[in-house]
C-alpha positions in Angstrom: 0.0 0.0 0.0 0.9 3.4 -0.6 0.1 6.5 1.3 1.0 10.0 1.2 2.3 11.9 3.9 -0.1 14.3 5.8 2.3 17.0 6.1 2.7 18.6 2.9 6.1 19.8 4.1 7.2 16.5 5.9 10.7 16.3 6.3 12.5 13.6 4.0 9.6 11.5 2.1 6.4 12.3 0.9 5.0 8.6 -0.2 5.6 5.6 2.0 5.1 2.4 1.0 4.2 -0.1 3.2 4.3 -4.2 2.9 1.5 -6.6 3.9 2.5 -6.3 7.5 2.5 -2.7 8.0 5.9 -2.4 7.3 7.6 0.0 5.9 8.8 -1.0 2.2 9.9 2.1 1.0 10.1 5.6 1.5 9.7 8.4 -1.9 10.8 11.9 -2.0 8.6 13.7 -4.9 10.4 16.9 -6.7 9.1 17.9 -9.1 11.1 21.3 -10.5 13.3 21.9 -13.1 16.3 23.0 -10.3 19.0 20.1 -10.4 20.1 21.6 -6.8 16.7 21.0 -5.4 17.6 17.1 -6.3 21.2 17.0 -5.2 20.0 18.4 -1.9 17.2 15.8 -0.9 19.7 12.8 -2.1 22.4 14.1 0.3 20.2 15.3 3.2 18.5 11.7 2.7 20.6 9.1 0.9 18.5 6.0 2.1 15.5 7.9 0.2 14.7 7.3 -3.2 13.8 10.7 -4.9 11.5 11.0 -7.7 11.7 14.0 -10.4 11.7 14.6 -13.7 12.8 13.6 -17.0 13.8 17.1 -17.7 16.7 16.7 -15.2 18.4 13.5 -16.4 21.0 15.0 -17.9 21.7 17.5 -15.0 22.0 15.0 -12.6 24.7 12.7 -14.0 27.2 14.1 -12.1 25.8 12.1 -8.9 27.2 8.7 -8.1 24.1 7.4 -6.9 21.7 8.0 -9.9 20.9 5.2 -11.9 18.3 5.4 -15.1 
């Protein structure tokens, strides 16, 4: 299951994703701007959260180890 966070401003992740125990699976971390530094931030305030953004920025964001397409 998914769920969004209540906060609109929560700090770190904005959709958790939980497993068939109530776990927590995975955490997201939605940008969605055009501002490669916006990115860069969030994945080294947060490294163990994914961050979701978009296409536009591929190419900007390269330069960081831990991006994978």
């Amino acid at each position: 299951m998914a769920a969004m966070s209540d906060n609109p401003i929560n700090q770190g992740w904005d959709i958790k994703i939980t497993g068939p125990n109530n776990e927590v699976e995975n955490l997201l971390q939605l940008k969605a701007t055009t501002t490669a530094s916006h990115v860069k931030e969030a994945i080294n305030n947060y490294p163990e959260i994914d961050v979701v953004t978009l296409s536009d920025l591929q190419g900007q964001l390269s330069s960081i180890n831990s991006i994978t397409s």
